[in-house]
C-alpha positions in Angstrom: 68.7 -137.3 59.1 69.6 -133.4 60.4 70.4 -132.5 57.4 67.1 -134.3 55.5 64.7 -132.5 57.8 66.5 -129.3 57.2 65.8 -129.3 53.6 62.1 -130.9 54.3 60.9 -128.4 56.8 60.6 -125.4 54.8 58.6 -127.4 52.4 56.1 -128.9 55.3 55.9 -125.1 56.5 55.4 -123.4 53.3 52.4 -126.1 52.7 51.0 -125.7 56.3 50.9 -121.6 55.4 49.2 -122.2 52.2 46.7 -124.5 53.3 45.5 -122.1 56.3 45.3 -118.8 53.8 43.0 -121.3 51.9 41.0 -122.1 55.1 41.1 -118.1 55.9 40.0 -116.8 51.9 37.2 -119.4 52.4 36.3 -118.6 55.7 35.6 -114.9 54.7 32.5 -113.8 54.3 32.3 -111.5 50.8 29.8 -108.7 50.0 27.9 -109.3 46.9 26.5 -106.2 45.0 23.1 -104.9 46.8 19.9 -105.9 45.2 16.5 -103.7 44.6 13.1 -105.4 44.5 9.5 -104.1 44.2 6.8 -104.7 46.5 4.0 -105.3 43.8 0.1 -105.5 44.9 -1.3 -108.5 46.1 -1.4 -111.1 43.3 0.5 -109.9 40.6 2.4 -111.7 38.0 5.5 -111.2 35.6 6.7 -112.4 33.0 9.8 -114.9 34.0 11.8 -116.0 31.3 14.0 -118.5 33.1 11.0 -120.0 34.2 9.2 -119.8 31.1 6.1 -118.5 32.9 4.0 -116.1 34.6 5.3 -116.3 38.1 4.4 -114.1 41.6 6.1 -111.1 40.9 6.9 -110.3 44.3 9.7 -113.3 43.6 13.4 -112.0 42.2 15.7 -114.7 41.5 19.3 -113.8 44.1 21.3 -112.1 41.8 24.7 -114.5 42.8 22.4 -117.5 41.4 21.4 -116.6 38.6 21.0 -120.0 35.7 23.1 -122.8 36.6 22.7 -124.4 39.7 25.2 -122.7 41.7 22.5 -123.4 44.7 22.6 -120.8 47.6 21.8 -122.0 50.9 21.3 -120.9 54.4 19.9 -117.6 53.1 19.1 -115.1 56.4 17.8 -111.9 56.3 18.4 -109.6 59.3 15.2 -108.1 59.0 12.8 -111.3 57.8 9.7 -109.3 57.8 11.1 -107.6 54.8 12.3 -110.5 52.9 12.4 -114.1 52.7 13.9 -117.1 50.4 12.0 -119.4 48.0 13.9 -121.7 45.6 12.2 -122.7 41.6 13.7 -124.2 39.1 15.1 -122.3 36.1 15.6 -123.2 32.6 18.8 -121.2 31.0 17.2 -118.6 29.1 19.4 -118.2 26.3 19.3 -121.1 25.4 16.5 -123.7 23.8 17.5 -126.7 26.2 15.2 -128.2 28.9 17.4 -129.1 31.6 16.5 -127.5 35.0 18.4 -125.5 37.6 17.8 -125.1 41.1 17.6 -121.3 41.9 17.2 -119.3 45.0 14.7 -116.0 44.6 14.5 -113.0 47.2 10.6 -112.7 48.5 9.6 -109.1 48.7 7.5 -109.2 52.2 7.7 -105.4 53.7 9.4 -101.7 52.0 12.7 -101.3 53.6 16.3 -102.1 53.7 17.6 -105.3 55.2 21.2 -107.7 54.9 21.2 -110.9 54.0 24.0 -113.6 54.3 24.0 -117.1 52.5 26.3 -119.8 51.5 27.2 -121.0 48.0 29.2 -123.9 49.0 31.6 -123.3 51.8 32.0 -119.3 50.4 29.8 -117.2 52.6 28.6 -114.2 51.4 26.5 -110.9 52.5 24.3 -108.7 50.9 22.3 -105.4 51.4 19.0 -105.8 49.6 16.3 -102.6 49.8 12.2 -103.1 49.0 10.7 -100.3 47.0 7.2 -100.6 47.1 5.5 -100.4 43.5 5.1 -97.5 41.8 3.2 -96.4 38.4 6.0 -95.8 35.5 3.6 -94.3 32.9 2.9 -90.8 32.0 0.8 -91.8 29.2 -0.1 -95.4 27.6 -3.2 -96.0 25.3 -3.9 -98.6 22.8 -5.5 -97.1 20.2 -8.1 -94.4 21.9 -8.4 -96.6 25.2 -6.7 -94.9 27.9 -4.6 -97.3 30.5 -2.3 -95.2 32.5 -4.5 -94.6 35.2 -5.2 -98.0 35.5 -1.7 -98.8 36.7 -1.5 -96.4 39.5 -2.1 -99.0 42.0 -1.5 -102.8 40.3 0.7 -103.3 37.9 -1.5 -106.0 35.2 -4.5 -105.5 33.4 -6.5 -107.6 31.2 -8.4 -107.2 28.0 -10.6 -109.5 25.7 -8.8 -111.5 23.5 -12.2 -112.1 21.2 -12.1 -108.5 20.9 -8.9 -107.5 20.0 -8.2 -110.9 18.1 -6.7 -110.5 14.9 -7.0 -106.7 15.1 -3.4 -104.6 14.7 -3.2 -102.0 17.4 -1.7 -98.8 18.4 0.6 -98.7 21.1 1.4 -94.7 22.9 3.5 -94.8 26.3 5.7 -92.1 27.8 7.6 -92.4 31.2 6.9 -90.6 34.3 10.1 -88.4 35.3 12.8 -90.9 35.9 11.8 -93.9 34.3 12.8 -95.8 31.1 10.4 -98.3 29.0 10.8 -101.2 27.1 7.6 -102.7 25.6 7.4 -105.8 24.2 4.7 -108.2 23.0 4.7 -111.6 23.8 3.0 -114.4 22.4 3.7 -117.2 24.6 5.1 -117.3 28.3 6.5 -120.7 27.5 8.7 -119.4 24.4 12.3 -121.6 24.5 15.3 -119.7 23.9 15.2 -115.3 23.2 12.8 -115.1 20.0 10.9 -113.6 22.6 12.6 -110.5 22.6 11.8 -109.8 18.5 9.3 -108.3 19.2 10.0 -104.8 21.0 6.9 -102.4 19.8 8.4 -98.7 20.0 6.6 -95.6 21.2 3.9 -95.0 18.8 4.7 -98.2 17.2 1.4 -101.0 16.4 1.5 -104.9 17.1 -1.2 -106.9 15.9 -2.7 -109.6 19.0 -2.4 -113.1 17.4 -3.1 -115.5 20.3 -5.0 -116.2 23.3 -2.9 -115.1 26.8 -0.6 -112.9 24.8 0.6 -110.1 26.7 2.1 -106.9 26.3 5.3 -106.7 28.5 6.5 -103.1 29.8 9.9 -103.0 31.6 10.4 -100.0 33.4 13.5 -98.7 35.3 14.3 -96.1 37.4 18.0 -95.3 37.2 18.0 -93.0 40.1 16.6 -95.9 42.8 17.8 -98.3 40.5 14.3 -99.9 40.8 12.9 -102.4 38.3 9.5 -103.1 37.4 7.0 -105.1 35.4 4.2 -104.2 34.0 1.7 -106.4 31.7 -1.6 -106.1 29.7 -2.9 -109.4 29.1 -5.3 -110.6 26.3 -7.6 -113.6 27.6 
């Protein structure tokens, strides 16, 4: 019997050590990669393609959860006046399918830098997450002879007729202000399955012709010094 428990022990032991460094790796809390959102005005919307819509863009999916279900939960901020947590339901947007995932987004509430902490099953994690308030990206934009940049210096949509543009192919002109980038697309549906969506990427100086009713030009801008992102869209209604 000695000499059967000498042999077994080690083994027990060895499994007892393994079993707590499991319980200690999960117990750990790990630091995700900070996050940047934008405080847009009141109101605004963006285009969200995993949820195939115009959503509040003051919402920004958490950037640990991004498509499949992978649900975060007890989400804290330290500083809740800055941000707080919503949860939608996101389609995977590469793909044409119509199952749903349950998502956690970051609500921009107040500029300023906060931590958050949250759970994705038993793995607790912490992250820093800063709110830039919104800030116009263009140094020039005109469609055709109608000057628009100055009407982004404090919202970040604006709408034109649909019965007037309809059918018409248009000029688009943008520059960035110093620091910013721009991709400009034009997008016929909010609702679009899959990435055909992104065919459409109208270059500086480049002409799109309007072809249905709530189509919307869609500017992302970026900031690679605050590492900021922004939206920007000019709907046709």
């Amino acid at each position: 019997m000695k000499k059967q428990l000498k042999h077994i022990l080690p083994v027990i032991l060895t499994f007892i050590t393994v079993m707590l460094s499991a319980v200690c790796v999960n117990a750990k809390t790990l630091t995700n990669t900070s996050q940047v959102l934008t405080l847009y005005p009141k109101s605004s919307k963006i285009y969200n393609e995993n949820r195939r819509m115009y959503a509040p863009a003051n919402e920004t999916i958490l950037n640990t959860n991004l498509y499949y279900g992978n649900k975060a939960t007890s989400i804290k901020a330290k500083k809740s006046s800055y941000v707080s947590a919503v949860y939608h339901n996101n389609y995977a947007p590469a793909l044409t399918q119509d199952k749903l995932y349950p998502s956690a987004y970051l609500k921009a509430k107040k500029a300023g830098t906060t931590t958050i902490t949250y759970k994705i099953g038993k793995q607790k994690y912490s992250q820093k997450v800063t709110v830039k308030k919104y800030a116009n990206p263009f140094k020039t934009l005109k469609i055709n002879n109608l000057n628009l940049a100055s009407k982004f210096k404090s919202k970040s949509n604006y709408t034109l007729s649909y019965n007037k543009y309809r059918g018409k192919t248009l000029k688009l002109q943008y520059s960035a202000k110093k620091g910013w980038s721009l991709n400009v697309h034009y997008l016929e549906d909010a609702a679009v399955k899959g990435t055909s969506y992104r065919k459409n990427w109208i270059k500086a100086n480049g002409t799109f012709t309007v072809t249905k009713k709530n189509s919307a030009i869609i500017v992302y801008a970026y900031n690679s010094k605050t590492s900021q992102d922004e939206q920007c869209i000019i709907f046709f209604k």
